[in-house]
N, C-alpha and C positions, 0 to 999 in steps of 0.2 A: 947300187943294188940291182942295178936294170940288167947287169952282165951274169947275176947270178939266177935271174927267174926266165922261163922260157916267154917269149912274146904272151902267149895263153895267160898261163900263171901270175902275170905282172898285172894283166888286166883284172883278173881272179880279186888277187890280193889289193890290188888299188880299191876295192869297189869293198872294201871293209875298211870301218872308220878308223883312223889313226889310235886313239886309245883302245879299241880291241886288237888293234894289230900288236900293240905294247902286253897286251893282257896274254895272248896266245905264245907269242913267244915267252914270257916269262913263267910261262906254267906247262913245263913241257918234263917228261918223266925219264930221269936218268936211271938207267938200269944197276949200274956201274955206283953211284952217289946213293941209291935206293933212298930218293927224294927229287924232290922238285926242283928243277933247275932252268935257267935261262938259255936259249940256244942262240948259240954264236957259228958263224955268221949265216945268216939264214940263203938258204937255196930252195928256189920253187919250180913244181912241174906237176903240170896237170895228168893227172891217172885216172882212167875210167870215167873223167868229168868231173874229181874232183881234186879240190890242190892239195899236193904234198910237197911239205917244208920239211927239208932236212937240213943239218947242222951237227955242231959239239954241242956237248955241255961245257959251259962256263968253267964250272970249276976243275974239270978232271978231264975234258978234251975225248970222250967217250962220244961214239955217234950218236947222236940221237934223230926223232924223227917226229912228225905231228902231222896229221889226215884231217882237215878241213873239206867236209861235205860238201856239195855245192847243192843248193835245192832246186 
């Protein structure tokens, strides 16, 4: 996973606990599915300070994206 997150982002995403990381990624909105989907395989990079994870969706291979705040 370390090749896919910028230096930033890997630190971001380390510093959220293993079961919210599982939670985040599984609850991620496929536009394409018009449902809820798992995103495969996840890529990080911090934006304005905060992380964004992008990826497919699981099922249909459709982009998808998720904005995690940083407070």
């Amino acid at each position: 996973m370390n090749d896919r997150f910028t230096p930033k982002a890997l630190t971001l995403w380390n510093n959220i606990p293993a079961w919210a990381q599982e939670k985040i990624l599984s609850n991620v909105w496929c536009t394409k599915c018009q449902a809820v989907t798992t995103m495969v395989p996840p890529h990080g990079q911090v934006k304005g300070g905060d992380l964004l994870l992008t990826g497919t969706c699981k099922r249909c291979g459709t982009k998808v994206a998720r904005l995690i705040e940083n407070e």
